[in-house]
N, C-alpha and C positions, 0 to 999 in steps of 0.2 A: 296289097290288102284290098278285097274289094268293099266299096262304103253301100253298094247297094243293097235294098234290107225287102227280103221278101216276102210280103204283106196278102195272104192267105183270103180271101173274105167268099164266106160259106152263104149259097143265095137256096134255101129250099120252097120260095112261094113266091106268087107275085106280090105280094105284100111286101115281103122281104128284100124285095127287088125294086119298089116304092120307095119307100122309106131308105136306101142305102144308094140308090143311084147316083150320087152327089158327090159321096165320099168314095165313090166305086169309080168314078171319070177323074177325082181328084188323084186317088192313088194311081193311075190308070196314067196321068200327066206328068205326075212328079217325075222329077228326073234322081231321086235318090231312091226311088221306090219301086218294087218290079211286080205289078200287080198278079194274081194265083187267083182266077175264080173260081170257083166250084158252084155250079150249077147241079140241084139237087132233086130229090122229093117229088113234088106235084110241079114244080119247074119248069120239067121236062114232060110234062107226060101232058096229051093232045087234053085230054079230057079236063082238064085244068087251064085250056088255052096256052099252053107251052110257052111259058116266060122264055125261056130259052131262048127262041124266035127273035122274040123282041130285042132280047142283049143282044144279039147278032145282029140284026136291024139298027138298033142305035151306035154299030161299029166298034164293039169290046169284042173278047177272045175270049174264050170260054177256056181251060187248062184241062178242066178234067169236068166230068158227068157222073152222077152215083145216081143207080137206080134201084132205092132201098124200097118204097113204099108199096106195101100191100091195103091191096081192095079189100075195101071193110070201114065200117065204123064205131065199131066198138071198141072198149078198153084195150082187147087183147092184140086186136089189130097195131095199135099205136105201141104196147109195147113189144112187137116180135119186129114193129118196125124200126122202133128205134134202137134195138139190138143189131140188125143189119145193117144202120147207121152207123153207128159205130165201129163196125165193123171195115166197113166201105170209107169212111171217112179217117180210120186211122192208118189205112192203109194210104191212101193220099197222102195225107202230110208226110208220112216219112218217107215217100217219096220226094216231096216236092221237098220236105226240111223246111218249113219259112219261117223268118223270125217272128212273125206275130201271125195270129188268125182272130179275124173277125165273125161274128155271130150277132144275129140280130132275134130280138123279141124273146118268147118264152116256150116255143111249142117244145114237142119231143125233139123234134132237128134239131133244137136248140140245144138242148141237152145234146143228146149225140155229140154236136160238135165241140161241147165243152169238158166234157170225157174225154174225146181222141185227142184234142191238144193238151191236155191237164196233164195226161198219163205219159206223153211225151216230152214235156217242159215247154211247151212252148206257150208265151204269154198271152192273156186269153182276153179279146177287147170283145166289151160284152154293150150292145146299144139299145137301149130303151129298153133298159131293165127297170126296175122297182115298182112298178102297176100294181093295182089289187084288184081281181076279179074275182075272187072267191071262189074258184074252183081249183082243180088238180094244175092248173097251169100255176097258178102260188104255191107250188109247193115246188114245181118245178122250176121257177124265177128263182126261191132262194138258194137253191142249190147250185143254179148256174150263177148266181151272185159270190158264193161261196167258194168256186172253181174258178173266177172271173179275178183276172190282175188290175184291167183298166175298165173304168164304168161311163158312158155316157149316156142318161138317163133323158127320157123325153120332155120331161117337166120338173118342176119345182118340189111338187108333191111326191115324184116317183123318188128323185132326191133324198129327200128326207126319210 
């Protein structure tokens, strides 16, 4: 039986890639864990400074690449993107199968990636959720709270 547990973590911004590089070298080391990154979104793409680069650079592997995101910035844009997301991102996993996928923050990717493992069963670790900014990204936080099996939240306040 194998005990190694393969640990999904969905990177669509450099932000995203901030914030989770810690716990992304962490699973990256563990010797029970087989890291799956997904490198996503604006990530990838030059005109965002291509995070990607840089995870290459600091010596991680990249598993897979999804290149959902359409030019534009309006509403319609973010939701035909995040339909492609989803799209793109469910097909992933059920290839790769992992026991758990990680997701960070609140954007549309966010969502996306809490759809494609929800719909699939796979457990859904959700980081630096509970914020209030008072826009469409609250409404999108609770939903991906709601989709979300494990929470680890940035503060005290988000907590609560």
């Amino acid at each position: 039986m194998n005990s190694i547990k393969k640990v999904a973590v969905v990177v669509a911004s450099r932000a995203n890639y901030g914030r989770s590089k810690t716990l992304i070298r962490a699973i990256d080391l563990h010797k029970d864990l087989q890291l799956e990154l997904i490198v996503c979104g604006s990530a990838i793409l030059d005109k965002y400074g291509k995070t990607s680069e840089i995870i290459k650079k600091d010596g991680l592997k990249i598993s897979h690449e999804c290149n959902y995101l359409l030019s534009g910035s309006d509403l319609r844009s973010q939701s035909t993107s995040t339909g492609l997301a989803i799209i793109q991102l469910t097909d992933v996993l059920a290839k790769i199968q992992p026991n758990f996928v990680v997701t960070i923050a609140d954007r549309y990717e966010t969502l996306a990636t809490a759809i494609s493992a929800s719909y699939q069963n796979i457990p859904l670790i959700h980081l630096q959720g509970g914020d209030i900014s008072g826009n469409i990204d609250d409404r999108v936080r609770h939903a991906i709270t709601r989709l979300s099996d494990y929470h680890f939240p940035a503060s005290i306040n988000s907590y609560n």
